[in-house]
C-alpha positions in Angstrom: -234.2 -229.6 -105.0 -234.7 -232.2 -107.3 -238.4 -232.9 -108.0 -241.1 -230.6 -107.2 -244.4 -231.2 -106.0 -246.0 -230.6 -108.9 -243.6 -232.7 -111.3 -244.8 -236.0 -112.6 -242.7 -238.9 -114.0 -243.5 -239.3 -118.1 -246.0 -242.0 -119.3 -244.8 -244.8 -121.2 -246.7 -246.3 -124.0 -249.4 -247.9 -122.5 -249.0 -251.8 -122.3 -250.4 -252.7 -118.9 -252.1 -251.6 -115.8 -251.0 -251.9 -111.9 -253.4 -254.1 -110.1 -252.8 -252.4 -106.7 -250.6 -249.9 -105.2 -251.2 -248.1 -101.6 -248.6 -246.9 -99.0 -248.0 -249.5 -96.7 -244.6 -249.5 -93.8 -241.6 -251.9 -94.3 -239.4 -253.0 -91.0 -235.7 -253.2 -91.8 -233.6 -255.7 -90.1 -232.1 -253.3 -87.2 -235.7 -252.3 -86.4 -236.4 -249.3 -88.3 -239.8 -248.3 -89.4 -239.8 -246.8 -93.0 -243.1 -245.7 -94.9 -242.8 -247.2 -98.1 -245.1 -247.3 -101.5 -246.0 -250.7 -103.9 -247.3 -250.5 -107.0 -248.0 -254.7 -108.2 -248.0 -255.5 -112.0 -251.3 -256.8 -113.6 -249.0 -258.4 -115.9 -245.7 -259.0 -114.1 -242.7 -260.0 -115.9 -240.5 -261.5 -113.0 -238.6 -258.6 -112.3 -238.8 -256.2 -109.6 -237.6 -252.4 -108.9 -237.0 -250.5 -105.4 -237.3 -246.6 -106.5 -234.6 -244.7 -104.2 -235.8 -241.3 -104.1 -233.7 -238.0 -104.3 -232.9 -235.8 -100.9 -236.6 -235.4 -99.9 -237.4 -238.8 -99.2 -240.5 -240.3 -100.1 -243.3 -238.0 -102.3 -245.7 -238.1 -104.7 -243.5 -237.8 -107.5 -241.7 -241.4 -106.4 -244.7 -242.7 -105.9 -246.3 -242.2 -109.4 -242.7 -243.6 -110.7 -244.0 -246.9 -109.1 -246.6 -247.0 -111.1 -245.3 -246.5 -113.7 -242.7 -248.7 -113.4 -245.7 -251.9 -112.4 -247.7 -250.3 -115.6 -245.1 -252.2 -117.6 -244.9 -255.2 -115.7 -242.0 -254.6 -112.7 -243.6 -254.9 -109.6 -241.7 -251.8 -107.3 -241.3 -250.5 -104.3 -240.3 -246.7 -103.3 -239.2 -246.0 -99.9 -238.4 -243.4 -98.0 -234.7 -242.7 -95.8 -236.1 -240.8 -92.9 -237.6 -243.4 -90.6 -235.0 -243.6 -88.2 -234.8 -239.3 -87.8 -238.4 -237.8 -88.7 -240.4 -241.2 -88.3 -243.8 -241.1 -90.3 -245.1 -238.1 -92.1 -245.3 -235.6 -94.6 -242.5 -235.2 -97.2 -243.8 -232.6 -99.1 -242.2 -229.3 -100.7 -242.5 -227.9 -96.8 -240.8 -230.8 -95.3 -237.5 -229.6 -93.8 -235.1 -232.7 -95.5 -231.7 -231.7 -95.1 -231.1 -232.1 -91.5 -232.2 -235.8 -91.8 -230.4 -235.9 -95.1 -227.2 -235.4 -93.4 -227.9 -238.5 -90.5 -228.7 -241.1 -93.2 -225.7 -243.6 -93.2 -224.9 -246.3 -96.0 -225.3 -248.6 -93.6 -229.2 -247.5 -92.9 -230.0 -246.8 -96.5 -229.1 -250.4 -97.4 -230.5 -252.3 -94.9 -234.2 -249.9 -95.3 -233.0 -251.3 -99.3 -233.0 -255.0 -98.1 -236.6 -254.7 -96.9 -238.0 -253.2 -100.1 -236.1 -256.4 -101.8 -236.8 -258.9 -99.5 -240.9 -257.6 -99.7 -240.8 -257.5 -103.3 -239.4 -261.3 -103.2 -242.3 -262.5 -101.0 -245.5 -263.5 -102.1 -247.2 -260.2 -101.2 -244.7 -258.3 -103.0 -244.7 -260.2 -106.2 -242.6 -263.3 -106.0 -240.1 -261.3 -108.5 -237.3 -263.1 -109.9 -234.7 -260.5 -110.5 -234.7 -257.3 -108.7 -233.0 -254.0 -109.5 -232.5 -250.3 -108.1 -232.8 -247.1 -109.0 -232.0 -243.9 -107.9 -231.9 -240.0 -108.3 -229.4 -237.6 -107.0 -228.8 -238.5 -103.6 -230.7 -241.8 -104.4 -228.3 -242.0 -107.7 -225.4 -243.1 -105.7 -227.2 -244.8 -103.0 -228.7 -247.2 -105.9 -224.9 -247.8 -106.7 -223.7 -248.5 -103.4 -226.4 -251.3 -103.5 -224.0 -253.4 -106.2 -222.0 -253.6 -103.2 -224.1 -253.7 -100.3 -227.2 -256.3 -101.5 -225.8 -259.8 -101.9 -229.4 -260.5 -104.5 -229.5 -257.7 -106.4 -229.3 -258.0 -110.3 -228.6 -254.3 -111.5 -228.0 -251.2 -109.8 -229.4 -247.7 -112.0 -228.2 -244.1 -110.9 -229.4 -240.7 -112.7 -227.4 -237.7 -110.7 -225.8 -239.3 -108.1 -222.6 -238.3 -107.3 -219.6 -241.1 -107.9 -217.6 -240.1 -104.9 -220.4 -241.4 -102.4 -219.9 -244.6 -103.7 -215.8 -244.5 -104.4 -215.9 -246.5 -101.0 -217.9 -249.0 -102.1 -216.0 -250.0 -105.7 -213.7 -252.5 -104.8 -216.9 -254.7 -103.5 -219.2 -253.9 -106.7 -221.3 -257.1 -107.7 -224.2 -256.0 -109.6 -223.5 -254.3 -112.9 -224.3 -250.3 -112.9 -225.6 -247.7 -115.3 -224.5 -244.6 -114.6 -226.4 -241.9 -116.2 -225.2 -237.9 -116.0 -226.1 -234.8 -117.6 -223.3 -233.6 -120.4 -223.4 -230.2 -118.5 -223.7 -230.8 -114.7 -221.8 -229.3 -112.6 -222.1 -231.4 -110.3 -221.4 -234.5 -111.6 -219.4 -234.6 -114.6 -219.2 -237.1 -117.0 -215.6 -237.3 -116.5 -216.3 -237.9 -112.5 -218.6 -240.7 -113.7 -215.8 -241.9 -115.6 -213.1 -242.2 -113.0 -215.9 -244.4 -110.8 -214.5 -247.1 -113.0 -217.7 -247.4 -115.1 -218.5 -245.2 -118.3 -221.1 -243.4 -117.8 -224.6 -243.2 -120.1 -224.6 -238.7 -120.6 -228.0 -237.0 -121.8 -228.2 -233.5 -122.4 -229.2 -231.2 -119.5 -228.0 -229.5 -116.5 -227.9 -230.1 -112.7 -230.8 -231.7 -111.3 -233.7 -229.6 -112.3 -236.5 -231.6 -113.1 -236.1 -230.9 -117.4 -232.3 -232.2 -117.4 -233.9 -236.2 -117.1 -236.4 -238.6 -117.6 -236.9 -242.7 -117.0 -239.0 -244.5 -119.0 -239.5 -247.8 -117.3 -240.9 -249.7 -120.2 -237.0 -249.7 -121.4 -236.4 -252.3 -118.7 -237.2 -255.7 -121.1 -240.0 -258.5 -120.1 -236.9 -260.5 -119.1 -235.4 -258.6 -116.3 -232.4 -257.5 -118.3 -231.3 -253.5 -118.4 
């Protein structure tokens, strides 16, 4: 488990508000339906984020992180992975998430990816100028394997996520990373990170309980830069 129910991303020094944020569904290009959550900036600064969640998909916590992420002026999009295997519905603690954990492909994740991108370029979605992922545990390395697998995206963020799901992916890496790992996990190492090819950011902390990390998204600057 990576986020509880009752965990809350951290607030960033107020600067802004979000104008609007709702659930709303996205359609990826091979037909998929995916529920899917916008938060749009009242002061956008050109630059847009698609939130991967961790292994349960799409909940509230991911959906605050939105927010917080358009409160500073990045218009953003979470999505959820399970469209294609559970269809609409509840992803709370009781959802049952590994079974359609374990059917996601690359191949789905990144084109349910392309939507969020392609909706955040639109005029609906903002109109952003520069967009970027990022990810948490299993949503770690899938934000990763976008560098590879979006041909418009400008940086690619991962807390957690494991460097062998995206070995695959390294030769056709684009986008620049950060790589961000817990000094102890034992799941990830920092040495793992390091043999991806890319040195990894470390903070202290352990495994993916919700007290080894954080995100501030007012760290992403007004220009679109990480």
């Amino acid at each position: 488990m990576c986020y509880t129910d009752e965990a809350r991303p951290p607030l960033p020094p107020i600067s802004g508000a979000a104008a609007s944020q709702g659930d709303f569904e996205l359609t990826a290009s091979d037909g998929n339906k995916l529920m899917a959550y916008f938060a749009r900036a009242e002061k956008p600064t050109g630059a847009g984020m698609v939130v991967l969640p961790d292994v349960r998909g799409l909940h509230e916590f991911y959906k605050e992180l939105a927010q917080r992420f358009a409160e500073t002026g990045v218009d953003s999009v979470a999505i959820d992975y399970f469209g294609r295997t559970a269809g609409m519905g509840d992803r709370s603690d009781s959802f049952e998430y590994m079974p359609h954990v374990q059917q996601t492909t690359p191949e789905g994740v990144a084109s349910d990816t392309a939507a969020a991108i392609a909706y955040l370029k639109s005029k609906d979605g903002g109109a952003v100028k520069s967009v970027f992922t990022v990810g948490f545990c299993f949503g770690g390395s899938n934000s990763w394997n976008q560098s590879a697998q979006q041909p418009d995206v400008d940086g690619c963020i991962g807390f957690y996520g494991r460097p062998t799901r995206t070995e695959p992916f390294i030769s056709k890496l684009k986008a620049p990373l950060l790589v961000l790992v817990a000094g102890n996990d034992a799941a990830t190492t920092p040495e793992q990170a390091m043999g991806s090819g890319r040195t990894p950011a470390t903070t202290p902390g352990s495994g993916c309980s919700p007290s080894s990390r954080s995100i501030r998204p007012d760290v992403l600057k007004p220009s679109g830069s990480v």
